[in-house]
N, C-alpha and C positions, 0 to 999 in steps of 0.2 A: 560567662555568668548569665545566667537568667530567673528573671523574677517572674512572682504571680501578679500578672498586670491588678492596677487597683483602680481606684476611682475617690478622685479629691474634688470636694464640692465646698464652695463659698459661698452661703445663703444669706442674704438681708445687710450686706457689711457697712457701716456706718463709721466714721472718723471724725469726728473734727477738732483743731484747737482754736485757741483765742480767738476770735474772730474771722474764722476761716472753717466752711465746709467741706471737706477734701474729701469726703465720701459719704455720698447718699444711695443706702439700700443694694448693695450692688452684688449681684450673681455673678461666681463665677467658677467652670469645671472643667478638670483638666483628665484624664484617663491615661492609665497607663499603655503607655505603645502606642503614644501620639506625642509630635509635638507643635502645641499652641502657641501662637503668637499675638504677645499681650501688647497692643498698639494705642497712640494718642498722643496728641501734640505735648509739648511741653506742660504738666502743671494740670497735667487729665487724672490726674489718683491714679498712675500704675505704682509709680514706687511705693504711694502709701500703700494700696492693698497688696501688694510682695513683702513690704514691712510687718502688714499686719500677718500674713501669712508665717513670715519665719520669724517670728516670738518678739521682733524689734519695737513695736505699736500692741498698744491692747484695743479690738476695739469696741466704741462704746455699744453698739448691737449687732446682732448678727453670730452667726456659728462657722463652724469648720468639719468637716464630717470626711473619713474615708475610710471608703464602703458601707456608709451611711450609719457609721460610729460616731460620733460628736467628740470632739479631740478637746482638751482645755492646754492651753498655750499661752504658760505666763511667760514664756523668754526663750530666747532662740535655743535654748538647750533642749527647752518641752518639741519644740519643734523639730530638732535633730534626732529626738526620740522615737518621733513620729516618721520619722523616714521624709524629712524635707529639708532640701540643702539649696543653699544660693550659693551660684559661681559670680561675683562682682565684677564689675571691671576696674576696679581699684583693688587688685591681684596684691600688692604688696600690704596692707593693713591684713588682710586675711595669713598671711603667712610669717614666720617666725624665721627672719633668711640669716641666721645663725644657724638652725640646726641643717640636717641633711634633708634631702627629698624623701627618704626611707620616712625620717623621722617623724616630719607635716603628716603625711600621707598616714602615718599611724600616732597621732598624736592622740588620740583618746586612750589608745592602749598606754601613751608614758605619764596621763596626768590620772590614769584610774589607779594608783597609788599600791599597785600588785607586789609591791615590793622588787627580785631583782626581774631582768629584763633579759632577753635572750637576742643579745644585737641580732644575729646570725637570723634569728627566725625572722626577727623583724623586718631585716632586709628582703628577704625572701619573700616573704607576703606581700610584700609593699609593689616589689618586682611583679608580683603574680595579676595583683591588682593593676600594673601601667601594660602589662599583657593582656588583660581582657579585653581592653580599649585600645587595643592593637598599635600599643606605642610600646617599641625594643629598645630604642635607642639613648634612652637618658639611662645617667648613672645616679642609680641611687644612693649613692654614699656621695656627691654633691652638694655642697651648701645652694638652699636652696636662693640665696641672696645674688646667688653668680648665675642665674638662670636667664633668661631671656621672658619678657614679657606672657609670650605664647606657653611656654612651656611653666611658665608658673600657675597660668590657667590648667593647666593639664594635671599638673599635682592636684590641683582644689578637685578638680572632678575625681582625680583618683581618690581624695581623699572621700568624699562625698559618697564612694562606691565602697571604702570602707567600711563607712560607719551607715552602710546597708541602706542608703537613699532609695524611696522608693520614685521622690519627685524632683527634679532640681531644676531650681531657677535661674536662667542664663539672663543677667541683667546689662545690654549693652557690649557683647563677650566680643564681638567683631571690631569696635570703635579704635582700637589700640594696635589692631592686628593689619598684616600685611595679605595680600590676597591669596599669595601658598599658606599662608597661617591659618587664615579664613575657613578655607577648603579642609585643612586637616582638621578642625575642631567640629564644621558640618559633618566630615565621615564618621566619628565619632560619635558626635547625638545622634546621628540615624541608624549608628551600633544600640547606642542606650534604646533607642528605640526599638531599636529588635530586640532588645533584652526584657522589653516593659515598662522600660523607665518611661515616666511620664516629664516629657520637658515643657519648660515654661519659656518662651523665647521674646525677649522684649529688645525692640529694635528701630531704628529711624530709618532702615536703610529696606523699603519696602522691596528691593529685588533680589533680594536674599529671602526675606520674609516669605515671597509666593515662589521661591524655587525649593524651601526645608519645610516650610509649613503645612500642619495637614486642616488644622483651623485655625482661626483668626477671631479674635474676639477686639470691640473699637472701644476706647473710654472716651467722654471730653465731660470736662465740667463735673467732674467728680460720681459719673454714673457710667456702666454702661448700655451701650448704643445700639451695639449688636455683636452677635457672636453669627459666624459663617464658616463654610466649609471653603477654603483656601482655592477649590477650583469655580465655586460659585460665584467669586468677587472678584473685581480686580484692584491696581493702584488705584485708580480715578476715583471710584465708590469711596474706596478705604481714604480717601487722604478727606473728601467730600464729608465723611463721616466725623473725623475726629476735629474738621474745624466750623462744620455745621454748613457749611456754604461751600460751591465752587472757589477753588484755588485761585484763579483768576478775579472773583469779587473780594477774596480777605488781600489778594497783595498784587492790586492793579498794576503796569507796570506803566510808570512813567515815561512818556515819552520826551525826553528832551533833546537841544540841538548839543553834537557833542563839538567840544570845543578845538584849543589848540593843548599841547602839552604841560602839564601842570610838574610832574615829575617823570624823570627819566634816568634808567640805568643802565650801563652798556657796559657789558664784562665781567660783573661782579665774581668776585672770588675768594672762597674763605676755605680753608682746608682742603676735602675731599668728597663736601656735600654740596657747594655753590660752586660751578665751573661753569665762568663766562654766560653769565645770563643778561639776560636782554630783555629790560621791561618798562613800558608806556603806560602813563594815567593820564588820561584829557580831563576835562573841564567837561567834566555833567555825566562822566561813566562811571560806571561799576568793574572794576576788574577783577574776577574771578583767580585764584592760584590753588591748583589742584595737582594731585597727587599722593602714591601710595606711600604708607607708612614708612618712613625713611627719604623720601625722594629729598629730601632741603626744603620744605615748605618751611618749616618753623626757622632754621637757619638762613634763607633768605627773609622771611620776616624782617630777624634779629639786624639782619645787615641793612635794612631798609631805615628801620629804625634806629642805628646805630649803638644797638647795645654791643653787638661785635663789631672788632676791627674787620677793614677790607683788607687782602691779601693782593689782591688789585682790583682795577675797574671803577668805575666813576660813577656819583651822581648827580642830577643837575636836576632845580628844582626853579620853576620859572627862565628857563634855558642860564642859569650861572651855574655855574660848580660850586657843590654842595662839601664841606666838611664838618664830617661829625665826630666826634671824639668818645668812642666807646669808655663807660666807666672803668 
């Protein structure tokens, strides 16, 4: 599949509610057969102005123009019209996981009310479209409720490439994903990307950012800061940018003395996600728990905190043995 690259421009965008500015005057341009990365600390107007972009926010000035058309966008539907589609990362509210994959992926063709329906074609399209984005291997007659995270991403885009997106918005698409997941959804926008599609790419994880990005645009404070070409900046600038100050003046790091053991776990073990770990907290640290999507982050938590039971392994908290009684 290939499109006539376009050109989506955000001129003057303004937002605010009760008591709160979330956007002042703000530019912003995406082209087709690139993709941008829309950056800024927590609570910088990205999501507002990707709301106001796909029909979710109205805002109170400012326009939308592509190819220097001026678009009117009362509701995400004006915007799907318009060839602009958000991929969320809250994958399950966007999808209907009773029906099939076929079916998501062409749900405009089952709610445009054509009377009967030609399953057989439908499937086939739907196919045709998870082929263009060089994905074989899902079954389209699949509920899409039985899918895995990654792959319900991959319907949305297919769907999105259905209903003829010229731009879509990946808000957060990596947060959820494991690092082979990561990778196949990157080969994919830089397929869309050779096809024209104009991507929107908004992210925290700025080493991803500068290895897919072709520009980078920074929000803080409900403006933006700057817009740059992804080889002409790096991390330091861009992180500099969206908190206004060096990294190191917004979050000094305290130097304190560190202590004796505060809590201590040795063995923990619950299923086949916590096997025999082994973890130390002193008095004045910060302990870091890291890991890819699935590793037991969240499942050790849980056992820390004792909302699940241990299967074995101990904890002790002021050097006593700790028990906790999961609800």
């Amino acid at each position: 599949m290939t499109i006539s690259a376009a050109r989506l421009e955000m001129k003057g965008i303004s937002k605010s509610f009760p008591g709160v500015r979330a956007l002042h005057q703000v530019d912003f341009e995406v082209r087709g057969g690139e993709i941008h990365a829309l950056l800024g600390a927590n609570g910088a107007g990205k999501s507002t102005l990707m709301k106001v972009l796909s029909g979710a926010y109205r805002p109170d000035e400012g326009s939308i123009l592509i190819d220097g058309a001026a678009l009117s966008i009362g509701g995400p539907l004006d915007a799907i019209r318009s060839g602009i589609q958000c991929v969320y990362q809250e994958v399950d509210t966007a999808l209907v996981p009773r029906l099939t994959v076929a079916e998501n992926i062409m749900l405009d063709r089952l709610t445009a009310g054509r009377g009967w329906i030609d399953w057989s074609n439908l499937q086939q399209e739907a196919s045709r479209v998870l082929t263009d984005i060089g994905l074989t291997g899902l079954d389209v007659r699949q509920q899409a409720g039985e899918l895995s995270i990654a792959q319900k991403q991959l319907v949305l885009i297919g769907r999105a490439l259905a209903q003829k997106a010229k731009f879509i918005i990946f808000d957060e698409p990596t947060a959820p994903l494991s690092g082979e997941e990561a990778e196949q959804l990157f080969r994919i926008m830089n397929r869309l990307k050779a096809d024209g599609v104009g991507c929107i790419f908004i992210s925290h994880r700025l080493g991803e950012v500068f290895r897919i990005s072709d520009r980078v645009t920074v929000m803080r404070d409900g403006q933006r800061i700057s817009t740059k070409t992804a080889a002409s900046t790096d991390a330091q600038a861009v992180v500099e940018e969206m908190l206004g100050k060096p990294f190191e003046e917004e979050f000094p790091k305290a130097e304190v003395a560190i202590g004796e053991p505060l809590l201590e776990a040795r063995g923990l073990t619950s299923g086949t996600k916590v096997r025999g770990v082994d973890l130390t907290v002193r008095r004045g640290e910060i302990v870091g728990v890291v890991g890819l999507v699935g590793a037991g982050k969240t499942e050790l938590s849980r056992l820390l905190f004792g909302a699940d039971p241990l299967d074995a392994g101990e904890l002790r908290l002021h050097g006593r043995g700790l028990k906790l009684r999961a609800p």
